[in-house]
C-alpha positions as CSV (number, residue, x, y, z in Angstrom):
1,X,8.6,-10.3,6.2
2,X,5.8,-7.8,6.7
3,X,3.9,-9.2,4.0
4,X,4.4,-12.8,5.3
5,X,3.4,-11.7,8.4
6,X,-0.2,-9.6,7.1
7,X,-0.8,-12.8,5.0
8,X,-0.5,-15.4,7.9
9,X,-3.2,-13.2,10.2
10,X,-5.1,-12.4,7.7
11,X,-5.5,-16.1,6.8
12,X,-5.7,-17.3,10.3
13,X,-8.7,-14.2,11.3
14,X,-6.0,-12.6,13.4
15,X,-6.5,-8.7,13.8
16,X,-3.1,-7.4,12.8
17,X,-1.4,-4.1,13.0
18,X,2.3,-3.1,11.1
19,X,4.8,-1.0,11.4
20,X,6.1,0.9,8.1
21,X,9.6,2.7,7.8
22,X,9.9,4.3,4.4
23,X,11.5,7.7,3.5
24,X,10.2,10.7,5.1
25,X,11.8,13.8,2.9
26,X,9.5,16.3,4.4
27,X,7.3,14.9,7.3
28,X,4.0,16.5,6.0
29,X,2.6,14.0,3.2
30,X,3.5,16.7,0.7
31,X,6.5,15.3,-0.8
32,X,5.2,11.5,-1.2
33,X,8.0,9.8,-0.4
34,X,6.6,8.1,2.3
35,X,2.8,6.9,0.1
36,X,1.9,3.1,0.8
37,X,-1.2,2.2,-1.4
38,X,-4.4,1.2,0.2
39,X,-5.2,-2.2,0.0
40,X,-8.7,-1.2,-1.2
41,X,-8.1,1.3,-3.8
42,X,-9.2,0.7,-7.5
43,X,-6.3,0.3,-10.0
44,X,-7.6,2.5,-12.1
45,X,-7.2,5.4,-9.9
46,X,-4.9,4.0,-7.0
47,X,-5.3,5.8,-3.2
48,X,-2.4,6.3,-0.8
49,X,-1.7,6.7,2.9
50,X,1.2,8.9,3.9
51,X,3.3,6.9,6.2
52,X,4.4,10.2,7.7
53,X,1.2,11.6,8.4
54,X,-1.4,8.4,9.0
55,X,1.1,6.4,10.5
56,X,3.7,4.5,10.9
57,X,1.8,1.9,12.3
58,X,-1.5,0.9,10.2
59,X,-3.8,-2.0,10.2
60,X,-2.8,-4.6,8.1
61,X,-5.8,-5.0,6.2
62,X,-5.9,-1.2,5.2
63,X,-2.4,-1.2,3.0
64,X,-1.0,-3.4,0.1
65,X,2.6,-5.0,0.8
């Protein structure tokens, strides 16, 4: 739904903000349970936002669904 949602505003020019739940094991970004890639890392050496620490909510031009 999230990424039907970031799709639709991003489509119509729509600034758009989300919500992310994933599992926290330890609440400080050092376990990485809780990484979401950024939408404009390379995919040859991928980047990652801790949903713990940067977030939970993020733009939703700044992560990849």
């Amino acid at each position: 739904m999230l990424k039907a949602v970031k799709e639709l505003a991003e489509k119509q020019n729509i600034p758009c903000q989300i919500s992310l739940e994933e599992k926290m094991g330890c609440g400080i970004g050092a376990c990485l349970g809780c990484a979401v890639k950024k939408a404009q890392s390379p995919k040859e050496a991928p980047e990652y936002y801790h949903v713990c620490k940067g977030g939970p909510v993020f733009k939703s031009t700044d992560v990849e669904i």
